[in-house]
Every structure is written in C-alpha cells, then in structure tokens.
C-alpha positions, 0 to 999 in steps of 0.5 A: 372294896374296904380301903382300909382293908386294903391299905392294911394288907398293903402294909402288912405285906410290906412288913412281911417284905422288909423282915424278909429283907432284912434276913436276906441283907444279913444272911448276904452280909455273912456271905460276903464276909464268908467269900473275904475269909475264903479268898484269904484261905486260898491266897495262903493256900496260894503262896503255901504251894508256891513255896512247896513248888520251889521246894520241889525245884531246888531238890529236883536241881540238888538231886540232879548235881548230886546224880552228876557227882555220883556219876562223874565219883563212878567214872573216875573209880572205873578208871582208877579199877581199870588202872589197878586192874592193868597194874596187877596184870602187869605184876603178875605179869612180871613175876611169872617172868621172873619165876621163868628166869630163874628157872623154877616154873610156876609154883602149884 
C-alpha cells in the first residue's frame, strides 16, 4: 500500500468534506435567518388577527347595544300604536254617540 497515496486520498476527502461543510454551514446560515424572518411574519400576523379579534368583539358588542335600542324604540312604538289605537276607537266612539244624540244616525 502507497502511503502517499493514501495520505493524498485522505486529504482529498477531507477537502471534499470541508467544501461540503462550508455549503451546509451557509445554506443552514440562510435557514436560520429564513426561520428569524418567519417568526417576525408570524408575530405581525399574531398581533394583526389580534387586532381583527377585538374588532370583531366591539361590533359584536355595538350590534347587540344596537339590536337592544331598537328592540326597546319597537316597544315604545307598539305602545304608543296601541295608545293612538285606543284614542281613535274612543273618538269614533264618541262621535257616533254624538250623531246618535242629535238624532241624525250615522251618515252613509
């Protein structure tokens, strides 16, 4: 066996491992700076649905204020229908009485 052969093979191979090496440290240098521009994405994307979140909360809160001023404007207008509704029966109410009285009837 050719010590010098061998030694040059050794060599060889070792340089071929050191090129490969390098290639994985810099590829796994651009990964790692890669996952650090990725974890700054996902920690707007955080804060971006967080906001979207407390949107959605204050319009679901406002909507349901809203549904109950609407609610409550229905009840006071089916009151104040039923008053005007009990006023009118009592006008026509009265002038039929009055048309009765005076003895004319009802007017066709």
């Amino acid at each position: 066996m050719d010590v010098d052969r061998t030694i040059e093979l050794l060599l060889e191979n070792q340089a071929r491992f050191d090129a490969r090496l390098g290639a994985l440290t810099e590829v796994q240098s651009r990964n790692q700076q890669m996952i650090g521009q990725l974890a700054g994405v996902v920690g707007k994307l955080a804060a971006v649905q967080q906001r979207a979140n407390d949107n959605l909360e204050e319009l679901r809160r406002r909507t349901e204020e809203e549904q109950q001023r609407a609610q409550a404007a229905e009840r006071r207008l089916e009151e104040k229908l039923e008053n005007l509704t009990d006023n009118m029966n009592a006008l026509v109410k009265t002038v039929d009485e009055l048309i009765r009285r005076d003895g004319r009837g009802p007017a066709v």
